[in-house]
C-alpha positions in Angstrom: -28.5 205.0 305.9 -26.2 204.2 302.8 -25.0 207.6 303.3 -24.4 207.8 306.9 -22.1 204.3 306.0 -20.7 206.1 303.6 -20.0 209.5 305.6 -18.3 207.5 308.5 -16.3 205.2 305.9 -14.7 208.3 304.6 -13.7 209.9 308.0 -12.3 206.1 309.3 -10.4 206.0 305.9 -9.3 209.9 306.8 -8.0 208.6 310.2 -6.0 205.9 308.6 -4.4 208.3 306.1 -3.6 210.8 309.0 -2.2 208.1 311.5 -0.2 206.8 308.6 1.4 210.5 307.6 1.6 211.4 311.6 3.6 208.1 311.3 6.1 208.3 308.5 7.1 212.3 309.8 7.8 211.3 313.1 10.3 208.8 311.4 12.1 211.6 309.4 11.1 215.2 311.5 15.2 214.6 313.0 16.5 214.8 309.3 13.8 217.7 308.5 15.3 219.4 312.1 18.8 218.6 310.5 18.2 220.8 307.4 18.6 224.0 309.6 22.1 222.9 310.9 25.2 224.7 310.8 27.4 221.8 309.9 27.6 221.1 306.4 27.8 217.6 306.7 24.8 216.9 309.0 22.8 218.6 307.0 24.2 216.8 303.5 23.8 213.6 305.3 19.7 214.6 306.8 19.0 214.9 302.8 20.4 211.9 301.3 18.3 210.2 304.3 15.2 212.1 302.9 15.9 211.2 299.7 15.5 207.7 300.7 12.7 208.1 303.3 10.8 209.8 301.3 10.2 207.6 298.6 8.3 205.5 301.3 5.5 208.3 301.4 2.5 205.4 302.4 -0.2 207.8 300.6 -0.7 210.7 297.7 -3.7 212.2 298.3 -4.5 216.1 298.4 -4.1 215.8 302.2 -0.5 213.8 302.0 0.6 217.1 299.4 -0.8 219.4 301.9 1.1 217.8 304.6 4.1 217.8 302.7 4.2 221.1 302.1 3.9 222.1 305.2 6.3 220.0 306.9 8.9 219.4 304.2 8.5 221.0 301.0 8.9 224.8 303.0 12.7 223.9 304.8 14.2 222.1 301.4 12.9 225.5 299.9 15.3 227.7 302.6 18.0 224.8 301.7 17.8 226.3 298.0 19.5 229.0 299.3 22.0 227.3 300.9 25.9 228.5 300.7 26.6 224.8 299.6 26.1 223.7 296.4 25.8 220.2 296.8 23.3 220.8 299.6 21.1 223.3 297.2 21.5 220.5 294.2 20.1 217.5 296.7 17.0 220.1 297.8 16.5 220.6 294.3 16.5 216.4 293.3 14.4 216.4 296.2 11.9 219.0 295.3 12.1 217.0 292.1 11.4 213.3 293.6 8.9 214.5 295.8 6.4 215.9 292.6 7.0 212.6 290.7 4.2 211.0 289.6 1.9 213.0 291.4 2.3 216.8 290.3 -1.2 217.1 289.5 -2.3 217.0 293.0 0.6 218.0 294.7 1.3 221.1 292.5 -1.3 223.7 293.7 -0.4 223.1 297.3 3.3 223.4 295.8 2.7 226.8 293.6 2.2 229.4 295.9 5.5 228.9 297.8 7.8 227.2 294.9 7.3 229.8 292.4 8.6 233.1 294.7 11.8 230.7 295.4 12.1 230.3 291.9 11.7 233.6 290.8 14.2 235.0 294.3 17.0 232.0 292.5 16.7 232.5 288.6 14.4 235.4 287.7 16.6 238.4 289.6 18.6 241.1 287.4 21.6 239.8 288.7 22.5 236.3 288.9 21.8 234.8 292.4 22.1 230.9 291.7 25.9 231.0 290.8 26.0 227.6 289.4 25.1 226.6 285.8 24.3 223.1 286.2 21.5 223.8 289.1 20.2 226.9 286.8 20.1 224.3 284.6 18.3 221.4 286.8 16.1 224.2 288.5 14.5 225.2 284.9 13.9 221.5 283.6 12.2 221.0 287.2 10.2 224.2 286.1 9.1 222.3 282.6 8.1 218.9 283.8 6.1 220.9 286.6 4.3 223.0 284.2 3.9 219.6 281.9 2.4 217.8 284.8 0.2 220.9 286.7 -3.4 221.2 286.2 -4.1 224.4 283.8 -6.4 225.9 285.9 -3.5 226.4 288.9 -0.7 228.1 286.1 -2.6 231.0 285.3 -2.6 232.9 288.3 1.7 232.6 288.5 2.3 233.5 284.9 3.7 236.7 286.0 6.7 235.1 288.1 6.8 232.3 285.2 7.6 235.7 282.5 10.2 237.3 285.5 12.0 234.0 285.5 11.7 233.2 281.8 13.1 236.7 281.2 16.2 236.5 282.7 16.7 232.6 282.1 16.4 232.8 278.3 19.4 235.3 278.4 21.6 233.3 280.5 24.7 232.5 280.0 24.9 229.1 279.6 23.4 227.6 276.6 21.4 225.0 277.8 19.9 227.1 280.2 18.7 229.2 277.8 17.4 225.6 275.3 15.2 224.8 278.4 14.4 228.3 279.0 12.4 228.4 275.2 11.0 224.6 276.2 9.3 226.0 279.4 7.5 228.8 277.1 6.9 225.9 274.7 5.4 224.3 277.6 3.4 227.1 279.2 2.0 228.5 275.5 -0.7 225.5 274.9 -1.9 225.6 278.7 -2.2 228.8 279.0 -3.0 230.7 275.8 -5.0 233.9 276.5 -3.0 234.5 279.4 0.4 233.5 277.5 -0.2 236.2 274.8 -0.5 238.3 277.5 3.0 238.1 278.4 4.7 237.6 275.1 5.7 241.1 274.8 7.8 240.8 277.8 9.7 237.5 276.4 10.1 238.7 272.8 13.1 241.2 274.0 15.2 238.1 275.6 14.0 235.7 272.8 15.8 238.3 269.5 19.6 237.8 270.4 18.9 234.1 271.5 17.8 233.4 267.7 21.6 234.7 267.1 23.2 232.2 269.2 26.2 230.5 267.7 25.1 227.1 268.9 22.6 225.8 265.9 19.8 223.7 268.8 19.5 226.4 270.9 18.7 229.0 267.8 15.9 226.3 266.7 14.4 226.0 269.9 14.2 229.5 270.1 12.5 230.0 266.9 10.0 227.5 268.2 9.5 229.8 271.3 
């Protein structure tokens, strides 16, 4: 009997979380539609809503991340590619906001489509993400996600991790290539056996980074 209470306790508490997420997206799906508009400003103005809205999320649960990747997380990743900077750098805070607090359940529904965006905006032979300060942005995002990311769920995406990495720590800005040697720093102690794997594909961009004229960027490096 105890666990028949308990069985239908968990599905009425399971209602109430889905009522509550049906909710709070019907209150915001306009401003999601929005993010495919034309119009520059209607689309700047949907994600400064979100950015509000959003931090009114009523639950974090595994079902609230799977939600939210499916209804949000996937159009702020197409908005990453956006012709407007200021629209890709309010995705990006966005995508940011969104893992706060919670990255530990909401980063292996996350992974599997965050990572390929990553890797299409930072890990290409040529330079796709034209400006420095969202390379920047994108790669501390990348750090406090693998700081805050169950171990078990990095393994399988070291590959993209090493493509991005091998480009980044090579960029031309110099704190882009700083963070660059803290996300190995980050991924090395989570990852080991799998890390060692991939350090032969890292130590190629890691050698003329330790010549770098700029003295903390050489020392993180070394630390790499």
């Amino acid at each position: 009997l105890k666990l028949e209470m308990a069985a239908i306790a968990g599905e009425t508490v399971k209602e109430s979380e889905e009522d509550s997420l049906d909710e709070f997206y019907k209150k915001i799906q306009r401003d999601i539609n929005c993010l495919s508009d034309e119009n520059r400003s209607t689309k700047k103005r949907a994600l400064e809503k979100l950015c509000k809205e959003t931090s009114r999320m009523p639950v974090r649960t595994p079902l609230a991340a799977e939600k939210l990747t499916d209804r949000l997380l996937k159009p702020l990743l197409k908005t990453l590619s956006d012709r407007v900077e200021k629209c890709r750098e309010l995705a990006l805070n966005l995508i940011g906001d969104l893992c706060s607090g919670w990255i530990d359940v909401v980063g292996p529904a996350f992974l599997p489509y965050l990572l390929p965006v990553a890797v299409a905006r930072l890990g290409m032979p040529d330079v796709v993400e034209p400006s420095e300060e969202l390379r920047l942005a994108f790669v501390r995002f990348l750090v406090r996600f693998v700081d805050g990311s169950p171990v078990a769920f990095l393994s399988p995406y070291l590959d993209d991790f090493a493509k991005i990495l091998q480009r980044t720590i090579v960029d031309s800005f110099p704190e882009v290539k700083k963070e660059s040697c803290s996300l190995c720093l980050a991924l090395a102690p989570r990852i080991p056996d799998a890390f060692h794997m991939q350090a032969e594909s890292l130590v190629s961009p890691l050698i003329p980074t330790l010549t770098d004229q700029r003295y903390k960027v050489r020392v993180v490096c070394l630390k790499a």
